[in-house]
N, C-alpha and C positions, 0 to 999 in steps of 0.2 A: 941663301939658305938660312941664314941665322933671323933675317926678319920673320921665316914659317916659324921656326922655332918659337921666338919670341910671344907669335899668338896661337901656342898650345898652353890650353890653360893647365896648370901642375899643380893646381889645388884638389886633391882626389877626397878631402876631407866628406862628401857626401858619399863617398862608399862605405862609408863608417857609421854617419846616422844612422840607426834604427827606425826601417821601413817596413820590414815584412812580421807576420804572427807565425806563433809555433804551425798551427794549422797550414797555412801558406809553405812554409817551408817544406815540410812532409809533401806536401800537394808536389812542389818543383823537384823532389827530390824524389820521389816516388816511396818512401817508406815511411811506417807505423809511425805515429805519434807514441808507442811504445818504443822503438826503434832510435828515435830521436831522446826521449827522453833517457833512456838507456846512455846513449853519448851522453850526452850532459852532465849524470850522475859518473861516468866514467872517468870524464876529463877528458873527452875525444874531440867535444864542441863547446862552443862558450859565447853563447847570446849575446849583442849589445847591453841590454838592457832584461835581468832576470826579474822575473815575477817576484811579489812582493807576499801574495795569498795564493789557496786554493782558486782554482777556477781561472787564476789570471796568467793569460800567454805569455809567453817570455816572449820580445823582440827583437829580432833580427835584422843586420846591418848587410848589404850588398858583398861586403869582407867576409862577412860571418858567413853566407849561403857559400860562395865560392870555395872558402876552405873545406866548409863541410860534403860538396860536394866530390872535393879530390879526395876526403876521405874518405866517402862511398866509394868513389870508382877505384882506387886503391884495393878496399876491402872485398870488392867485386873479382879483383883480380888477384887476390891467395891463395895461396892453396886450401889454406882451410877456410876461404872467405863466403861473401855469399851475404845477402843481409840476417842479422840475427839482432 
């Protein structure tokens, strides 16, 4: 048993790089690029890597999508939830 162990790799450090764009996100998540942006001004989500100007997407880490999407489904599931 401990030699399986041994070759599981426990570097998860690539769910952390920023892979995906603002747009991508929205797409997997199924809500507004208003929506989204919305979080981010809130403090509800928080990009690997935020834009620097207009026009430029913030990117998104494998970490970053997952949490955002317990967020949604959390908020999916309030009473007063629902996307907004």
């Amino acid at each position: 048993m401990s030699e399986l162990l041994d070759t599981i790799d426990t570097d998860l450090s690539w769910s952390t790089k920023p892979a995906f764009t603002s747009m991508q996100v929205c797409q997997l998540l199924n809500i507004s690029y208003r929506q989204l942006h919305y979080r981010i001004e809130r403090g509800y989500a928080k990009p690997a890597l935020e834009s620097t100007g207009s026009g430029v997407s913030h990117m998104w880490s494998l970490r970053n999508v997952i949490d955002l999407a317990v967020f949604e489904a959390n908020l999916a599931h309030c009473p007063m939830g629902g996307h907004g």
